[in-house]
C-alpha positions in Angstrom: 11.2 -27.5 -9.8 15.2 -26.0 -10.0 15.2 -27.0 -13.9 11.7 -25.7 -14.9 12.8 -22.5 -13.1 15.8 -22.0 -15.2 13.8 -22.6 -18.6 11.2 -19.7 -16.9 14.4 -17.3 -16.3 15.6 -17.9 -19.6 12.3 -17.9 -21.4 11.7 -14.1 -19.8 15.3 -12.7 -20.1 15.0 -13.4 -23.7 11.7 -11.9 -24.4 12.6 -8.8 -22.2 15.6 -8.5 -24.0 14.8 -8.9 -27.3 13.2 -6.1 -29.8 12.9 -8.1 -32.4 9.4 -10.0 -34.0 6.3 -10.2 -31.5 6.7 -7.0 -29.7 2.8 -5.1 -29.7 3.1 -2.6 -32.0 2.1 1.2 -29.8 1.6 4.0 -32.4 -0.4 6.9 -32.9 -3.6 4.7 -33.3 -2.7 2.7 -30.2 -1.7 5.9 -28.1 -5.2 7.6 -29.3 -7.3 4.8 -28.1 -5.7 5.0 -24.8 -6.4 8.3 -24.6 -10.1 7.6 -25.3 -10.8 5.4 -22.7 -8.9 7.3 -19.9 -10.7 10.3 -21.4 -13.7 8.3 -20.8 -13.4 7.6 -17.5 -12.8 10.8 -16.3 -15.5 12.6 -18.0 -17.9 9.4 -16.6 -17.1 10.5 -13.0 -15.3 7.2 -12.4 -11.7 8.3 -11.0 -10.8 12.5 -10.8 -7.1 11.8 -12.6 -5.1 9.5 -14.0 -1.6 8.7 -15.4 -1.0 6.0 -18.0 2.8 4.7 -18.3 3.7 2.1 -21.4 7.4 0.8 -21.7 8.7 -1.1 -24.3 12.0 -3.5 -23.6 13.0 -0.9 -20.4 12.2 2.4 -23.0 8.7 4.4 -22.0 7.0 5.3 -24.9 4.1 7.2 -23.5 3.6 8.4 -20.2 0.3 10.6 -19.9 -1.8 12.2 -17.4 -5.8 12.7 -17.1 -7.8 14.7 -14.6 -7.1 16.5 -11.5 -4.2 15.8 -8.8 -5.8 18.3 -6.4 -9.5 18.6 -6.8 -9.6 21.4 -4.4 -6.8 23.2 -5.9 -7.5 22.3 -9.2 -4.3 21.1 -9.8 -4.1 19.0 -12.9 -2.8 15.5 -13.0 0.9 15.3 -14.7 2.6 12.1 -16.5 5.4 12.6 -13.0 2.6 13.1 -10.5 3.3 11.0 -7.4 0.9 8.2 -6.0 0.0 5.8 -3.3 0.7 2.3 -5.4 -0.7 0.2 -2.3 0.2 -3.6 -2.8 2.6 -3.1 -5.8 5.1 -2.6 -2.7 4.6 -6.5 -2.1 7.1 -7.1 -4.9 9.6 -4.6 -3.3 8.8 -6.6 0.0 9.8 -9.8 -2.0 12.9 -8.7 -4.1 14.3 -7.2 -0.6 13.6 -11.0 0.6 15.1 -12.5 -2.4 18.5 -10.5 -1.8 18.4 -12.0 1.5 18.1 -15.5 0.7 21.3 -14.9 -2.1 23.1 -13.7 1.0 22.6 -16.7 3.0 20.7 -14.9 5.7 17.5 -16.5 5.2 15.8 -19.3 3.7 12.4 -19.4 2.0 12.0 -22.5 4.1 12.2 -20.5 7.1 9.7 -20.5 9.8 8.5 -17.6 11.1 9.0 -18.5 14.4 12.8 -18.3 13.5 12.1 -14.2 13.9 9.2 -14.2 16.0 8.9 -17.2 18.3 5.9 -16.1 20.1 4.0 -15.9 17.0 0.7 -18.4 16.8 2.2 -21.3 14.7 4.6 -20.1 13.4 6.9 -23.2 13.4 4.5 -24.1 10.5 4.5 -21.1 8.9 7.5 -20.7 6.3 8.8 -17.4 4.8 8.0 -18.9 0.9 4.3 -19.2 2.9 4.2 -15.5 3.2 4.9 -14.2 0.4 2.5 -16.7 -1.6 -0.4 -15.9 0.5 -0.6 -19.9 1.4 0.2 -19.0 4.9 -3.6 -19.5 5.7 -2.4 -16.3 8.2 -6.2 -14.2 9.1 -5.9 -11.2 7.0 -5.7 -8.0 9.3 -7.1 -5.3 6.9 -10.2 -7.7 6.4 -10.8 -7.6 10.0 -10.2 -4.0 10.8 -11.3 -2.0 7.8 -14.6 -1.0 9.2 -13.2 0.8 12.4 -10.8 3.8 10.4 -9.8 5.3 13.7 -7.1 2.1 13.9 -5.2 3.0 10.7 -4.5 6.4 12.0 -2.6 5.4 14.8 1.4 5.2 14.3 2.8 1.7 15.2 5.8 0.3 15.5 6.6 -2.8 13.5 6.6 -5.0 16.8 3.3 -3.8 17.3 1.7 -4.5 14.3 3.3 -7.4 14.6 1.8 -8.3 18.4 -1.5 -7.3 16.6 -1.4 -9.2 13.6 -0.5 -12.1 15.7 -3.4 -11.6 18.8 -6.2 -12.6 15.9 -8.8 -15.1 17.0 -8.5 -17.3 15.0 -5.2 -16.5 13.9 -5.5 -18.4 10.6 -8.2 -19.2 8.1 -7.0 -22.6 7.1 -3.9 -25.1 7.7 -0.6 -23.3 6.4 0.1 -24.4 2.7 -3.3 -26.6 2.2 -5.1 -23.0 0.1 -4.3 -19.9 -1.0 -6.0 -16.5 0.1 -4.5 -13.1 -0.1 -3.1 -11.9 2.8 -1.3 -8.3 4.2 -0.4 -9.8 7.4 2.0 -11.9 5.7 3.6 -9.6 3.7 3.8 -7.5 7.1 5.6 -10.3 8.6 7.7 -10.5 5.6 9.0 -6.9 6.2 9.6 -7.3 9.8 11.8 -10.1 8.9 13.8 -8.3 7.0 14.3 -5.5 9.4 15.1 -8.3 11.9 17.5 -9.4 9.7 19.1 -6.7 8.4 18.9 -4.3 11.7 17.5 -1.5 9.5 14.5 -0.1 9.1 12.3 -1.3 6.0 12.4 2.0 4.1 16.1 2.4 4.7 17.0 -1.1 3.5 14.5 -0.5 0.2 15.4 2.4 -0.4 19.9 1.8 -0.3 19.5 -2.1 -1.6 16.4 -2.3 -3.9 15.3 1.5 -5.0 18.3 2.9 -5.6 20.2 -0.5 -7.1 17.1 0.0 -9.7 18.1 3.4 -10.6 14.7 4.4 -9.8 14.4 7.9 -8.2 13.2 10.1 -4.6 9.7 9.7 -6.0 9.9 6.0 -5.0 9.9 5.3 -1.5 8.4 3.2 1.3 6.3 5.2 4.3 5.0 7.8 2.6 4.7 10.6 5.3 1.6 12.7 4.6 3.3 15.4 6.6 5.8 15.7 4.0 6.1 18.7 1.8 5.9 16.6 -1.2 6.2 18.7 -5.1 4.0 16.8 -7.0 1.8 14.6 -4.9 -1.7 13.9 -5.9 -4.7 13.9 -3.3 -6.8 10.4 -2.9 -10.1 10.4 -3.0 -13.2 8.2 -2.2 -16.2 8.1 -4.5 -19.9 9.3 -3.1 -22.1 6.3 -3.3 -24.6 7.4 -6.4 -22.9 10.5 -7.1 -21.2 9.9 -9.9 -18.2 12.4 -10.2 -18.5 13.3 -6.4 -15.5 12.8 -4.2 -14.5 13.0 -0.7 -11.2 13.0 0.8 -10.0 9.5 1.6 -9.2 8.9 4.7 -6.1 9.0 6.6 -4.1 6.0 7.1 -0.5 5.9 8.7 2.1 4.2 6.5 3.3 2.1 9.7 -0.2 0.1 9.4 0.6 -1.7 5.7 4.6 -1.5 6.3 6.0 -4.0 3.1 2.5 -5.3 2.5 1.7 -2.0 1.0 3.1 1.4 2.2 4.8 2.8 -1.0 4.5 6.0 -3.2 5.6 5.8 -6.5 5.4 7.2 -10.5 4.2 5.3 -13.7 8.1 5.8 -15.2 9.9 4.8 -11.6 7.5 1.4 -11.7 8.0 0.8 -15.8 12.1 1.1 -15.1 11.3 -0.8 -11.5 9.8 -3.8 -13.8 12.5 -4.0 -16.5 15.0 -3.7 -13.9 13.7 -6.6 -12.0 13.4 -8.4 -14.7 16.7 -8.1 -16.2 18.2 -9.1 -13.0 19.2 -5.7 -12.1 18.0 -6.2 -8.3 18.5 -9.8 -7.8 19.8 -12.7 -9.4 18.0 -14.6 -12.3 17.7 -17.5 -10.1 15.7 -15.3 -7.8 13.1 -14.0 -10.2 12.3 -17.4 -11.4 11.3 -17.7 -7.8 9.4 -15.1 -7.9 7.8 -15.6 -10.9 7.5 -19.4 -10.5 3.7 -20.4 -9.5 2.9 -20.7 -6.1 2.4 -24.4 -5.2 0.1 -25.9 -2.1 1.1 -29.3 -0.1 -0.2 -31.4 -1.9 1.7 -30.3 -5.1 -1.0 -28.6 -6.7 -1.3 -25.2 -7.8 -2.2 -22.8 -5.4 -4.9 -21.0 -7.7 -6.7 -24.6 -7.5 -7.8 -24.4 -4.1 -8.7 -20.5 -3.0 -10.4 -20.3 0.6 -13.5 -18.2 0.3 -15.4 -16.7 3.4 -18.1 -18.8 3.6 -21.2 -17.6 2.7 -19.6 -15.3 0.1 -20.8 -14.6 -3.3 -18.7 -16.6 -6.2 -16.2 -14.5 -8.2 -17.6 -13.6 -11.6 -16.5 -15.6 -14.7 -13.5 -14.9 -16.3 -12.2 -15.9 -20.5 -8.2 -16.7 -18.5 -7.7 -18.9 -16.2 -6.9 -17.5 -12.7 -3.4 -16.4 -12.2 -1.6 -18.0 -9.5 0.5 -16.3 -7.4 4.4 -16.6 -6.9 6.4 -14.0 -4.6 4.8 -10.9 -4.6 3.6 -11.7 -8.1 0.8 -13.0 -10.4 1.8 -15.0 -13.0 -0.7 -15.9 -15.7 -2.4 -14.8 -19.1 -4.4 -11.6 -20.0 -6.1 -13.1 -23.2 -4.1 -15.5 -23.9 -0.9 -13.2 -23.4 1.4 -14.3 -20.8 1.4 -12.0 -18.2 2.9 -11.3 -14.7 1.0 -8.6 -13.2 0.0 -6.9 -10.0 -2.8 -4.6 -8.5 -2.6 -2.2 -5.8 -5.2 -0.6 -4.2 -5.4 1.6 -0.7 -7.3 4.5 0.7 -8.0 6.9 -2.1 -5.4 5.2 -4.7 -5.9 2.0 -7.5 -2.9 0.8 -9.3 -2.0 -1.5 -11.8 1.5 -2.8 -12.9 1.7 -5.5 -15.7 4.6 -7.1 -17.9 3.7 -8.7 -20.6 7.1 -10.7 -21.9 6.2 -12.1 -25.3 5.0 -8.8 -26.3 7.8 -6.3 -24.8 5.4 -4.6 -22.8 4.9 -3.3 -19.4 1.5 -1.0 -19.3 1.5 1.3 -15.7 -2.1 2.7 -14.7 -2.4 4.9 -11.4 -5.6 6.6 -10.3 -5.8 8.5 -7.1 -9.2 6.7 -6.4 -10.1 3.5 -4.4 -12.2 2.7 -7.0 -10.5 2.9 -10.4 -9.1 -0.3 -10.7 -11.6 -1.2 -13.7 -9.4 1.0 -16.2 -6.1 -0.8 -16.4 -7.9 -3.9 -17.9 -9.7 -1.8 -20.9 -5.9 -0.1 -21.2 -4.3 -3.8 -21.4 -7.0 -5.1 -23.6 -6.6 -2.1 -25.9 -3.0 -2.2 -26.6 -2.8 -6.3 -26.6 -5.7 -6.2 -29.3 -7.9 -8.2 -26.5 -11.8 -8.6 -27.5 -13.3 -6.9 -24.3 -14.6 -9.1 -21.8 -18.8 -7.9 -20.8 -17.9 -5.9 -17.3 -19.1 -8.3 -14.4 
């Protein structure tokens, strides 16, 4: 395990680093095509804006905006406009952890019930459980989605906690026997750090992980509506059949995801934010081969080889790569045969995309300020990478 994740760290620092043959070419004819399918989707009602980020080796190349920040306003989305990236926070969540473990302060073999000794099972639960999603740990925004009124509601992160933790059953399966995705354990991830560290979540990110990144104010955890924030953009929900309709999404405190998914950020903060990581800017290369080494299950088997599916639910549809499997607050895999480590992010009124591609320079940033245009990032990817298009499912 330790000497496959040194060839992994040195495989990426070295494609990250270099500029020299297999970089993806992104000219005029590249740029223009991106342009056409962003175009695209705004004019097809799909998403009211959009800003497209692409770096190369740490440099942005393009950074572009589509569409409307403020429908009501009509204020028009801008290549700085800032957005709700949802579950892109999780590798914040996990660098933050990362820095921990390199101080000694924690282990990745932890278990929960080292912090929270009340919590149900957590002696079996272990911090590298968490943030792999093979904690089997009941997912709370599954449970809780359809009553709205609960995400309004300002909690304190021992309360979330307490909540997370009353869940009947409290788990979907035995900890590290299958992998499904899971916010409650990237909540429990951030409470451990504020245990830890006796600061609050956003102060820690934001002195130890934000700033160490050289990203700027635009980044930050809790995003506080109440805020008078220059450059925000609105989120918005789609009307069922109303193609180009839009409501306002709906409110959500930023206490409710905490470090599973409470950041606000920019496509040129998250393209420095990847290159940054990467370069070992934020932690040690020995910690992003952890976090960009594939989650594994008891039995020694990948974790993308055994993914726990509410029964009764439809099968996923088919896809050309095989699935990605999950490390720390990562996806590791291939987009067409590229290899890829990637991440979505998607909350009320916001979809977001963040993918490095390391054998061909790339990072490609896609945020739209609708819980529905996650679809756009992939046509984007597949574009630059010179990726047949897969038929939509």
């Amino acid at each position: 395990m330790r000497f496959a994740s040194k060839i992994l760290v040195v495989l990426l620092a070295a494609a990250l680093a270099a500029c020299d043959a297999g970089a993806a070419n992104v000219g005029d004819a590249e740029k223009a095509k991106v342009d056409a399918i962003a175009e695209a989707w705004i004019k097809a009602g799909k998403t009211p804006g959009m800003v497209v980020g692409i770096a190369q080796d740490g440099k942005m190349l393009y950074a572009k905006a589509y569409g409307a920040a403020d429908l009501e306003r009509n204020i028009p989305m801008a290549p700085d406009s800032i957005l709700l990236i949802g579950s892109i926070t999780k590798q914040f969540t996990a660098a933050a952890m990362m820095q921990l473990v390199e101080q000694g302060k924690v282990s990745l073999s932890d278990p929960i019930s080292k912090y929270f000794p009340e919590f149900p099972r957590g002696n079996e639960v272990t911090i590298r459980h968490v943030l792999n999603h093979t904690s089997g740990m009941f997912n709370y925004t599954s449970h809780e989605m359809p009553d709205e009124t609960k995400w309004r509601q300002d909690y304190t992160t021992d309360a979330m906690v307490k909540r997370i933790a009353s869940y009947m059953p409290a788990y979907d399966f035995e900890p590290g026997t299958a992998w499904r995705y899971s916010n409650s354990g990237f909540f429990i991830a951030g409470a451990i750090i504020e245990k830890v560290t006796g600061e609050p979540l956003r102060a820690y990110l934001q002195k130890n992980v934000i700033e160490k990144a050289g990203l700027s104010a635009d980044t930050a955890l809790d995003d506080d509506e109440r805020e008078v924030l220059p450059r925000r953009a609105e989120g918005y929900d789609p009307v069922k059949d109303k193609p180009g309709s839009y409501i306002k999404a709906d409110f959500i405190d930023m206490s409710v995801p905490g470090g599973a998914g409470a950041m606000r950020s920019t496509v040129t903060d998250l393209a420095i934010w990847q290159h940054a990581l990467f370069t070992n800017k934020v932690v040690s290369a020995k910690s992003v081969a952890e976090m960009t080494t594939p989650g594994k299950l008891k039995d020694g088997k990948l974790s993308s080889t055994n993914i726990f599916r509410t029964p009764g639910a439809p099968a996923p549809p088919a896809r050309r790569d095989p699935p990605s499997t999950y490390a720390l607050g990562l996806s590791v895999g291939t987009t067409g045969g590229h290899k890829a480590i990637t991440h979505t992010g998607g909350i009320q009124g916001f979809n977001c995309y963040v993918g490095t591609f390391p054998d061909d320079h790339l990072t490609v940033v896609v945020l739209t300020n609708t819980s529905n245009g996650g679809g756009v990032a992939r046509e984007i990817v597949e574009s630059l990478l010179k990726i047949e298009s897969e038929a939509q499912p």
